[in-house]
N, C-alpha and C positions, 0 to 999 in steps of 0.2 A: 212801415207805417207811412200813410200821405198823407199830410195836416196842411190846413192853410184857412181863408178863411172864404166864405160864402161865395158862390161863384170864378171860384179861383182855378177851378180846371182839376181838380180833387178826385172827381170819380173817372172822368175821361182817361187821365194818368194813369188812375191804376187800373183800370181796363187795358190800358198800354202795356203796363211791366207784367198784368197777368199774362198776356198776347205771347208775350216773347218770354216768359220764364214756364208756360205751362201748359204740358197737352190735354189734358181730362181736368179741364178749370168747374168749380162750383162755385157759382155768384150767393154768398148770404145775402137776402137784401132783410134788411130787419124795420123797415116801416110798416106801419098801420093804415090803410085806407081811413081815416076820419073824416074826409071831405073833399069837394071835389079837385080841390085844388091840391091835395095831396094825390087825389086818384090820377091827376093828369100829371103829377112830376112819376109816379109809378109808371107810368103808360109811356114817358119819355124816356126814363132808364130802358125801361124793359126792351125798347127797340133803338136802345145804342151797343145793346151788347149780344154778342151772336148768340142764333139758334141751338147751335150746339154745346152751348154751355148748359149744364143741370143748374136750375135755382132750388133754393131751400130758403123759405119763408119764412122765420122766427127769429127771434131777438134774445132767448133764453134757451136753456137746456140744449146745450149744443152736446154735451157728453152723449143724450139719445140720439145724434143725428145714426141713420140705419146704417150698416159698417159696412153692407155692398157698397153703401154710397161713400164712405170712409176711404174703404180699399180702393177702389177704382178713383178714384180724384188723387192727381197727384199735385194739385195747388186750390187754394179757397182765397175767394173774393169777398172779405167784408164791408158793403157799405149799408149804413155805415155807424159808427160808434155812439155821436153824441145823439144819433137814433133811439138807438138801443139804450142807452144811459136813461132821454126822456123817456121813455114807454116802459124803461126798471121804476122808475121813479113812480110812475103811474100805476104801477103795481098794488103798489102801497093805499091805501084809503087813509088817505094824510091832507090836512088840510094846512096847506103848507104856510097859508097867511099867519098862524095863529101856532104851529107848532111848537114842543119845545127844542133845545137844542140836539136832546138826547133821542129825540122822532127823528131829526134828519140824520143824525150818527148812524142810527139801526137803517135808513135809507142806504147809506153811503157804505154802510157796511156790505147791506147785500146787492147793491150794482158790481162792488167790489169784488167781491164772491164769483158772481156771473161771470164777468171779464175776466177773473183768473182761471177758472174752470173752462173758460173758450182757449185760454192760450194756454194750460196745461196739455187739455187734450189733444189741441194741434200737436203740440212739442212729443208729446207719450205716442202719438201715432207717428209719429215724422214726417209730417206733412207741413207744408210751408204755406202763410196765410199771408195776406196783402190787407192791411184794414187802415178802411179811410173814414177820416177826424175831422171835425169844425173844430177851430185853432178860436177858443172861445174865449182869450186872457186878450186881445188886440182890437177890443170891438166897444162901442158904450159897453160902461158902467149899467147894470139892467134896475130901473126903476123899482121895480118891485121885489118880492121877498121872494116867490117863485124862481122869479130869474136869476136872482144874485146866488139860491141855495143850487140851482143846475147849474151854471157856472161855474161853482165852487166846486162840485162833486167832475163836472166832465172836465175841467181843468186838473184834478188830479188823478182820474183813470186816465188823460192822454199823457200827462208823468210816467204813470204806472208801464201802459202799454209802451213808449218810447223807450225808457230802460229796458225793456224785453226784446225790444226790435231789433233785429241786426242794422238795418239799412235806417234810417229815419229821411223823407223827402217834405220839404214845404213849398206849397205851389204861390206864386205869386201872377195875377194875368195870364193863366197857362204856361207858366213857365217855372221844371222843378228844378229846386234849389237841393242837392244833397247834404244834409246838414248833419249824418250822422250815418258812417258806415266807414268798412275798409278802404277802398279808393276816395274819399271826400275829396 
């Protein structure tokens, strides 16, 4: 896992450790084109990381990814998490101003779900994944109800994933911190 916060050199890193830990890499990128300012952070990723990597475009149902593509990858790149987290959340037709407690549980539950079923099936295949995180607990306090209940939920799927990870890294100004693994 590589966490840190907003511009902190998060996906460049793990383009690094995929580099050197994998021959047959597959980049998960789990954004939505919504606008153009996300279509041009898409179009910057996509030509930071080499051609010969296979991408796989989804945020959900990784258990379907095709198993040629399975068996042939011998490492996966996910960026990145609290992506995936916003876009599970959005899933949902939840009007989050106004919900009740028990909406955003049944949210929290199944972002939960998603993310365990990604690192299940890595782990049931034996395949080694790389997944990068916004470190969302170190940033304002989010004015709104939206913000504070994504926080809350990707604040505890980067828990989750982090207890699962062997390695844990946190980038600071392009520089990783190893904060959790064998050699630390």
């Amino acid at each position: 896992m590589v966490t840190g916060g907003a511009r902190s050199g998060k996906s460049t890193y793990g383009e690094q450790l995929a580099k050197v830990r994998g021959r047959n890499i597959a980049y998960i990128a789990t954004a939505i084109v919504t606008d153009k300012d996300m279509e041009d952070r898409v179009k910057k990723h996509r030509k930071s990381r080499p051609q010969e990597w296979l991408t796989i475009e989804r945020y959900k149902g990784f258990d379907n990814i095709d198993r040629d593509i399975v068996m042939s990858t011998d490492l996966f790149l996910l960026d990145c998490i609290t992506t995936m987290v916003t876009n599970l959340m959005f899933d949902k037709d939840i009007d989050y101003d106004s919900c009740s407690n028990e909406d955003i549980q049944m949210v929290e539950d199944y972002v939960f779900g998603e993310v365990k079923k990604l690192l299940d099936f890595m782990e049931s295949n034996g395949k080694e994944i790389i997944l990068v995180t916004n470190e969302v607990g170190m940033g304002l306090v989010p004015a709104y109800r939206l913000g504070s209940i994504f926080r809350d939920i990707a604040g505890r799927i980067n828990q989750y994933v982090a207890s699962r990870a062997d390695e844990v890294y946190f980038m600071v100004s392009s520089i990783p911190m190893k904060i959790k693994g064998a050699d630390k």
